[in-house]
C-alpha positions as a printed NumPy array, in Angstrom:
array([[102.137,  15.892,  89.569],
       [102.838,  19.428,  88.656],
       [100.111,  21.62 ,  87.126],
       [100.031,  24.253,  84.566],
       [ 97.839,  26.946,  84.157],
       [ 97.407,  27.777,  80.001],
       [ 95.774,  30.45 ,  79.222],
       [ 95.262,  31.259,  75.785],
       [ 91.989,  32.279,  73.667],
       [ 93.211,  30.315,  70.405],
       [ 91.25 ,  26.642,  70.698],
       [ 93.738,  25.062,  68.771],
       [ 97.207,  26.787,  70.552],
       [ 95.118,  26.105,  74.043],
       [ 94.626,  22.036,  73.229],
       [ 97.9  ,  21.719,  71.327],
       [ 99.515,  23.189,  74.465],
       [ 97.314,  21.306,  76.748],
       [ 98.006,  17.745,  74.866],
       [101.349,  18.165,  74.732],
       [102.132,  18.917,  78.282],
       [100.095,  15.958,  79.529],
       [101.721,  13.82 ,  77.349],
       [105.001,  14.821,  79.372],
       [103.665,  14.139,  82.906],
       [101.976,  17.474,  83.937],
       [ 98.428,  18.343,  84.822],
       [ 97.414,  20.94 ,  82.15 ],
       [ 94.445,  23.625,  83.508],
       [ 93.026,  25.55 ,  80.152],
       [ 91.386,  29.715,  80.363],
       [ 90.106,  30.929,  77.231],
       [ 90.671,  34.53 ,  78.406],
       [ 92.445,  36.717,  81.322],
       [ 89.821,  36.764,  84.096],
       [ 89.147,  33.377,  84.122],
       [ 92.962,  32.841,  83.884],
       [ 93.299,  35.084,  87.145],
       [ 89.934,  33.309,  88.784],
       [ 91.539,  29.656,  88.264],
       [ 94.799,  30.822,  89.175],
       [ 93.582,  32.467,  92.832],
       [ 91.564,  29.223,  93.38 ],
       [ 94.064,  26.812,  92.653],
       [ 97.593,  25.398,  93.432],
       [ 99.833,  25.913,  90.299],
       [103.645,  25.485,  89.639],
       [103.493,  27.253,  86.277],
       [101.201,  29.733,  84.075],
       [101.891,  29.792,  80.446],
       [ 99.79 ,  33.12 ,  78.912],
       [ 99.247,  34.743,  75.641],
       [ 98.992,  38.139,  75.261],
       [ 96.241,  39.048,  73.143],
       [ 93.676,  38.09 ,  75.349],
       [ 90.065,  38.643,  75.477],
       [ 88.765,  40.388,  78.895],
       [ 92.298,  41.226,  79.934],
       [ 95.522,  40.541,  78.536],
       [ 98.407,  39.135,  79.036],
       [100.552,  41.657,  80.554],
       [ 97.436,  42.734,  83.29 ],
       [ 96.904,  39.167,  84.221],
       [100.574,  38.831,  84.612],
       [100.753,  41.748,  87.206],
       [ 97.748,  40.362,  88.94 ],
       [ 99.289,  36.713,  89.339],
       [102.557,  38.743,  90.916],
       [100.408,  40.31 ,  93.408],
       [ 99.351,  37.056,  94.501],
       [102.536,  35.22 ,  94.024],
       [105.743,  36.171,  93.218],
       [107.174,  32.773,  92.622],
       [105.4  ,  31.249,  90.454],
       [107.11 ,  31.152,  86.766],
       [105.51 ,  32.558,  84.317],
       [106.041,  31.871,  80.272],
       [105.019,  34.099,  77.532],
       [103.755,  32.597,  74.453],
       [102.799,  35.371,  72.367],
       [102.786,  36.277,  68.078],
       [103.758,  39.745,  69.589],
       [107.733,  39.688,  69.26 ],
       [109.01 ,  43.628,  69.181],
       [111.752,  44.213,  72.085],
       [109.21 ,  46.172,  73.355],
       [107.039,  43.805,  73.596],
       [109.286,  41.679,  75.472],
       [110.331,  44.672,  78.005],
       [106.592,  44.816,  78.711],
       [106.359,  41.182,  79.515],
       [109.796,  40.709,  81.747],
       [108.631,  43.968,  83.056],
       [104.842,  42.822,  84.239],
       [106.504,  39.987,  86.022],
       [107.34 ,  37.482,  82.952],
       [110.412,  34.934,  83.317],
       [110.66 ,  33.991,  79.526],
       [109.201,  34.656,  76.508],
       [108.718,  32.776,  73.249],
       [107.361,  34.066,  70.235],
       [104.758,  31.86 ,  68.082],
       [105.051,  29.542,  65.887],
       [106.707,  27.729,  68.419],
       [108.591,  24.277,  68.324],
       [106.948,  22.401,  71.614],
       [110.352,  20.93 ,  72.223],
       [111.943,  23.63 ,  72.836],
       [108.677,  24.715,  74.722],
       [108.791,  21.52 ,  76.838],
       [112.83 ,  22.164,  77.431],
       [111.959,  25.763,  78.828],
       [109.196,  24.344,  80.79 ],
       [111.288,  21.924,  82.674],
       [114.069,  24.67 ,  83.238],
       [111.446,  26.909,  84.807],
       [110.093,  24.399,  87.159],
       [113.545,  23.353,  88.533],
       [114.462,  26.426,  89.016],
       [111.74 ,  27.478,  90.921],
       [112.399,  24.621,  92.682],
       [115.549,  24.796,  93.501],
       [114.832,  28.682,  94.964],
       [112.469,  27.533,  97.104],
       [114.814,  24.617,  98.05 ],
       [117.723,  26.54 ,  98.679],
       [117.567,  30.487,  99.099],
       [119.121,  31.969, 102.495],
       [116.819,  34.34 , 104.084],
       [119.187,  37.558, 103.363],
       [121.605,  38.718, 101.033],
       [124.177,  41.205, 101.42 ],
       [126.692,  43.469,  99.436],
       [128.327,  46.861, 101.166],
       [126.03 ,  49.114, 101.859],
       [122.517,  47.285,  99.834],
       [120.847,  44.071, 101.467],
       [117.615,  42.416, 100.231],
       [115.26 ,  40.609, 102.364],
       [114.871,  37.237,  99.754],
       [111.575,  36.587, 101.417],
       [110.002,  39.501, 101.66 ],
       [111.422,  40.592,  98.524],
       [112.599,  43.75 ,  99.798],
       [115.581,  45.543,  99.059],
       [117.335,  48.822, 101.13 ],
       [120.906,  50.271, 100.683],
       [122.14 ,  52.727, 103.291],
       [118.944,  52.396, 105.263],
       [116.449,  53.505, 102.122],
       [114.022,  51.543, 100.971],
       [114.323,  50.677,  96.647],
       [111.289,  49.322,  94.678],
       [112.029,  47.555,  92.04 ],
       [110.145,  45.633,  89.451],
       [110.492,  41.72 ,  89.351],
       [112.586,  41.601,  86.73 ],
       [115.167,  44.38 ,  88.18 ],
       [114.758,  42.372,  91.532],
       [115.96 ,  38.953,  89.656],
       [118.6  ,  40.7  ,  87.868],
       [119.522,  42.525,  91.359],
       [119.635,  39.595,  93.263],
       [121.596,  37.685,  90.974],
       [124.405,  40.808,  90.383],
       [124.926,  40.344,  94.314],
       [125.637,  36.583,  94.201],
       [128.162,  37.184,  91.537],
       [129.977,  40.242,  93.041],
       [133.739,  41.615,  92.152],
       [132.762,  38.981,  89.649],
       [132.355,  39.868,  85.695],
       [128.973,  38.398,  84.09 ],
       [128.698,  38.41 ,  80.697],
       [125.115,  39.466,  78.575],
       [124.313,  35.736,  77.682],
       [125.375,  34.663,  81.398],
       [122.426,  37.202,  82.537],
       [120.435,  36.126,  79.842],
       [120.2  ,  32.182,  80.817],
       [120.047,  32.925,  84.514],
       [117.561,  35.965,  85.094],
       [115.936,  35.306,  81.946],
       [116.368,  31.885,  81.138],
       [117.008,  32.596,  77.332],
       [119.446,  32.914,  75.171],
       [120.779,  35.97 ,  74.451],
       [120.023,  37.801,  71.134],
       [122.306,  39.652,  70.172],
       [120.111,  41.907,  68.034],
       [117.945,  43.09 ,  70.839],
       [119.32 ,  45.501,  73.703],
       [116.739,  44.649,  76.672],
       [118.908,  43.181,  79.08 ],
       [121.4  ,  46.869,  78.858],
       [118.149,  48.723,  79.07 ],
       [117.403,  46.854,  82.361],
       [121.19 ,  47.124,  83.909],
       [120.113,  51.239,  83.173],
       [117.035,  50.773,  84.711],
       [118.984,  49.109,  88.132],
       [121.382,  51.304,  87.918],
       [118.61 ,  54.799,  88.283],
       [117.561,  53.044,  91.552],
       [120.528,  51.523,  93.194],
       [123.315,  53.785,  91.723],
       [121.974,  57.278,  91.069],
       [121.471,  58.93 ,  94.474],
       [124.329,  57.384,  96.066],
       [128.255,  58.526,  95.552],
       [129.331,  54.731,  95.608],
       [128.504,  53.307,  92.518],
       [127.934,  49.316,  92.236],
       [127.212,  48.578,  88.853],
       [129.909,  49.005,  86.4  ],
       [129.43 ,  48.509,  82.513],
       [133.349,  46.488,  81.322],
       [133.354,  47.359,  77.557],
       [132.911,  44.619,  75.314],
       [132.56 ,  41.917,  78.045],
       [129.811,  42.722,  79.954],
       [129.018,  44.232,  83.447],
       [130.377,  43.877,  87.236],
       [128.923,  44.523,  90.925],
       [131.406,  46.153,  93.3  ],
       [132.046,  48.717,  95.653],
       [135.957,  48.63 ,  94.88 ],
       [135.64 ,  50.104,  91.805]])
């Protein structure tokens, strides 16, 4: 049985939440703020954390970063009242992998759930060891990531979106392809997040080298190639 960590300060989110998800076949684990989400999550085994992010003690985004430090696997859900596209560049940026806005409909709560956890699944199932495109490589399970011999940090979310540019080199990805696959959303059109992370990628793996690998194709979307 899979087991999810909630943590959420609101009694009545927290049970409706915890109900719901037992009712479909999961163990549900309930925190009622951030450090005793981050003390249950270091002493247990869990394939999924859903978190607020108004949280008493610490919130959401800190308790995300924390989790990362100790796994970087694990998917995490955002289920927050806090909806801004800043807000949402915060959370993908701490570490998030989706992000829903309350209210909520628990079926399409339960839907992302299940998408998350295969996923994750399937990663650990299936990723090769390395992955390689001219000049950059990235070490999938150490999670680092060099090009011509230096060394880039990037944040989880630029890693995801990094790692899944390479797989789909010379090839062109559209915004709601990126969306459903490094974000497992939808695409909004009305929010920009997912060009302000491409920017982000490309001031790391683009801007000190003369080869550029990330190219922006106008009204389609965006490609990875050294040909260009």
């Amino acid at each position: 049985m899979q087991t999810i960590l909630i943590v959420e300060d609101e009694k009545r989110v927290a049970d409706l939440l915890k109900i719901g998800l037992e009712e479909n076949g999961y163990q549900a684990v309930v925190a009622y703020d951030g450090l005793m989400g981050l003390r249950l999550f270091r002493s247990g085994t869990y394939h999924l954390v859903i978190s607020d992010i108004i949280l008493p003690k610490m919130d959401g985004f800190e308790l995300c970063k924390e989790i990362r430090k100790c796994n970087e696997h694990v998917p995490i859900l955002m289920l927050t009242a806090l909806g801004s596209a800043d807000d949402k560049l915060e959370g993908f940026d701490a570490g998030a992998d989706d992000y829903m806005v309350k209210p909520f409909d628990f079926r399409e709560l339960n839907a992302r759930v299940r998408v998350l956890l295969k996923r994750s699944a399937e990663r650990v199932a299936t990723t090769p060891g390395h992955i390689s495109y001219a000049d950059i490589s990235v070490n999938l399970d150490m999670r680092e990531v060099q090009r011509a011999g230096v060394t880039i940090k990037l944040s989880p979310k630029e890693y995801n979106l990094l790692v899944y540019m390479m797989e789909n080199a010379e090839k062109v990805i559209t915004r709601v392809e990126i969306a459903e696959n490094v974000w497992n959303t939808h695409f909004d059109t009305g929010t920009n997040f997912i060009d302000v992370y491409i920017n982000y990628l490309r001031k790391k793996v683009d801007k000190d080298f003369d080869r550029k690998l990330i190219h922006t194709k106008p009204g389609v979307g965006f490609i990875f190639s050294d040909k260009i």
